[in-house]
N, C-alpha and C positions, 0 to 999 in steps of 0.2 A: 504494500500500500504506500500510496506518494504520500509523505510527511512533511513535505516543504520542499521550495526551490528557490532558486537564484535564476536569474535573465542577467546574464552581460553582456559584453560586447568582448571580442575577443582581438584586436587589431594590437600587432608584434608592436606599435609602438605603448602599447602599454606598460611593457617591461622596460623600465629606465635603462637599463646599460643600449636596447635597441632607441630607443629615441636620444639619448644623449643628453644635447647639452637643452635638447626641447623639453626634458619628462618633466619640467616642473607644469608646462602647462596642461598635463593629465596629469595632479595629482588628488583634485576633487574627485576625477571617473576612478582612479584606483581606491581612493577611500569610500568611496560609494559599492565598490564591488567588494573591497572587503566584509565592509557594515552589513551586506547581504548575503556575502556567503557563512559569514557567523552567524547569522539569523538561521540559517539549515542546518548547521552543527548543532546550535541553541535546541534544535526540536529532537537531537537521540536520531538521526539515522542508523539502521545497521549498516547498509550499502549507502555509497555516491556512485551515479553514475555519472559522466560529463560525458554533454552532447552537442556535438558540432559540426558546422558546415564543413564540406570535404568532397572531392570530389569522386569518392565510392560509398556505399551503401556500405559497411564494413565495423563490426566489434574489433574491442582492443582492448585484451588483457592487462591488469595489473603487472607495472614496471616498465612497460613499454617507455620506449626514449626517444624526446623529442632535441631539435637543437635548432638555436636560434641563428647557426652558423651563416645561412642564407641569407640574413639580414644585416649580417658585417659581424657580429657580436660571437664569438665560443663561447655560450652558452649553452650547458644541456640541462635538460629535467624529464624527473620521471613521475611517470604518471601512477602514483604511489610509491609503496615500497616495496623490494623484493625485485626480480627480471637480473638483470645483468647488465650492472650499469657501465660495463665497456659493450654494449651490444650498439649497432650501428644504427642510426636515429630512424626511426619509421614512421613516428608522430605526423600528422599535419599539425598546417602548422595554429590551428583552432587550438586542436587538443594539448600542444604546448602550450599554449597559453593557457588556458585549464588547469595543466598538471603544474605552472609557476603559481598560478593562484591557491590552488591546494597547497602547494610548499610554504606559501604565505601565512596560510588559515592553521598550521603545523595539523594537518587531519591526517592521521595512522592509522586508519581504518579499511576497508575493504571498500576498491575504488574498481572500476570499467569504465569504457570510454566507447562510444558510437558516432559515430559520421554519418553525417546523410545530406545528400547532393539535390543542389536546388532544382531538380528535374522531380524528386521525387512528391509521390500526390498524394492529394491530404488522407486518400483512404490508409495509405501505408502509412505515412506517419502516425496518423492514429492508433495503426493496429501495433506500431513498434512501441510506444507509447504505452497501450493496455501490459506487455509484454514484461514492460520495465517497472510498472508499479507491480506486477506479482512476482519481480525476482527476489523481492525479501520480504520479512513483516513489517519492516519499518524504512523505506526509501527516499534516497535525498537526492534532487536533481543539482546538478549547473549546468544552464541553458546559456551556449554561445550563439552567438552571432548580432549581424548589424542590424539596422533599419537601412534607407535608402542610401545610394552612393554615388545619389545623383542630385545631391541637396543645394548646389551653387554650381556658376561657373568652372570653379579649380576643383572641382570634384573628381575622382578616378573617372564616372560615366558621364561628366558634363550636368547642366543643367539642366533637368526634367519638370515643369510644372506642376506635376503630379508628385512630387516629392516627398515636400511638406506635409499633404495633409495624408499621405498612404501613412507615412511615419507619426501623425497624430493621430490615426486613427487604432496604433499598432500603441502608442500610448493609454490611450483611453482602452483598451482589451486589458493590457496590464493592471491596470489599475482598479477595475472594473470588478463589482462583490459576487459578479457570478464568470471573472474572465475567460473561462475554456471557450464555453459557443461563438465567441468573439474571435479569437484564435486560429481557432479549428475554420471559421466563413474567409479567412484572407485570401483573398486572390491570387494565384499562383501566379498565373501568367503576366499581371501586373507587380508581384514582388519581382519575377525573374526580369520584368522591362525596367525595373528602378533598380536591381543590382542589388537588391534586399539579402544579403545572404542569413535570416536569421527565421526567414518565411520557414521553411523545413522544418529546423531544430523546433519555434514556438509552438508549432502544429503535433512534434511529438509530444510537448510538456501539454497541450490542449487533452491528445489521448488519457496521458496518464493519469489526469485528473479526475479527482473525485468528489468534487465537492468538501466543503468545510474547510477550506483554509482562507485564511484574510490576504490579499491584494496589495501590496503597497510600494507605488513608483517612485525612487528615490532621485531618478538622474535621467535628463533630456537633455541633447545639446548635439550639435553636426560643429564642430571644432571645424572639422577638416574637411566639411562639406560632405559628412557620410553623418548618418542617423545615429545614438549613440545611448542606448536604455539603460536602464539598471531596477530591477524589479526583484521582491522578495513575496514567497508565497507563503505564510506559514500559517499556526492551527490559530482556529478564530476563539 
């Protein structure tokens, strides 16, 4: 059963040694992802799982190794503890940034990791979703991904007029005392036309839901001209 979740945003400049000499201007987005993933610890998970945009359909065992080498930085992290940590990086790089935020949160507990590609439709999200709240008695989500990445001019996809209000209306789901059927209705074809990569992942955490946890949006802001949430689901 789902016992609470987290919604971030998972972009490599969130990890200061990757943004440099810029990470002070995320360091409200990182304190906001912390504040909400101790809000999931707070509720007694037995299992975390972290779920994120990637571009296979694909599970990932505890220990798995991510590295932030692609981004200029020798940084590695694993996605809990245990694996082999000279084993050669296989992480995306979603789920690195997940497994840095668990290294944050110090969670030693029993952790998995799932990808799912912005192709995939809301009936499978859903059903991976039902899937992941009956893997333990007591389950904790972190939901990666963005909102649009098409929020300004200097955006990765340019400027889309549709931007704005997809990603306020992806706020208002969050936030929302009954958010799954809000979730679970997002337009695929219109996240996949705004570059949304967080459409997927939200629609799994819509699945897993059950009713009875409170809602609460902590973080809204396109810094970088991409969408950028932070949401905590816990027991009401």
């Amino acid at each position: 059963m789902l016992v609470a979740a987290a919604v971030c945003p998972c972009p490599p400049l969130l990890v200061p040694e990757v943004a440099s000499g810029a990470a002070a201007e995320l360091d409200d987005l990182r304190a906001a992802c912390d504040a909400a993933l101790g809000a999931v610890l707070a509720a007694g998970p037995e299992l975390l799982v972290v779920v994120g945009p990637g571009t296979d359909h694909q599970w990932w065992d505890q220990g798995a190794v991510g590295s932030f080498q692609p981004f200029g930085v020798d940084l590695r992290v694993r996605l809990g503890s245990g694996g082999d940590p000279a084993a050669e990086p296989s992480l995306p790089p979603s789920l690195a940034v997940g497994a840095w935020l668990l290294e944050r949160s110090g969670w030693a507990g029993p952790v998995r990791g799932l990808t799912v590609p912005d192709h995939l439709e809301q009936r499978l999200c859903a059903e991976n979703g039902r899937q992941l709240a009956d893997a333990a008695e007591r389950v904790g989500l972190l939901v990666l991904g963005e909102g649009s990445a098409r929020r300004s001019l200097k955006a990765p996809g340019y400027l889309d007029e549709r931007a704005e209000g997809f990603d306020a209306g992806v706020a208002r789901a969050l936030a929302a005392d009954d958010p799954a059927p809000r979730l679970a209705a997002l337009d695929d074809e219109l996240a996949f036309a705004l570059m949304a990569s967080g459409r997927a992942p939200w629609q799994v955490l819509a699945g897993a839901a059950t009713g009875g946890l409170r809602a609460s949006l902590s973080y809204r802001a396109a810094p970088y001209g991409v969408g950028y949430l932070v949401a905590d689901w816990t027991p009401a």
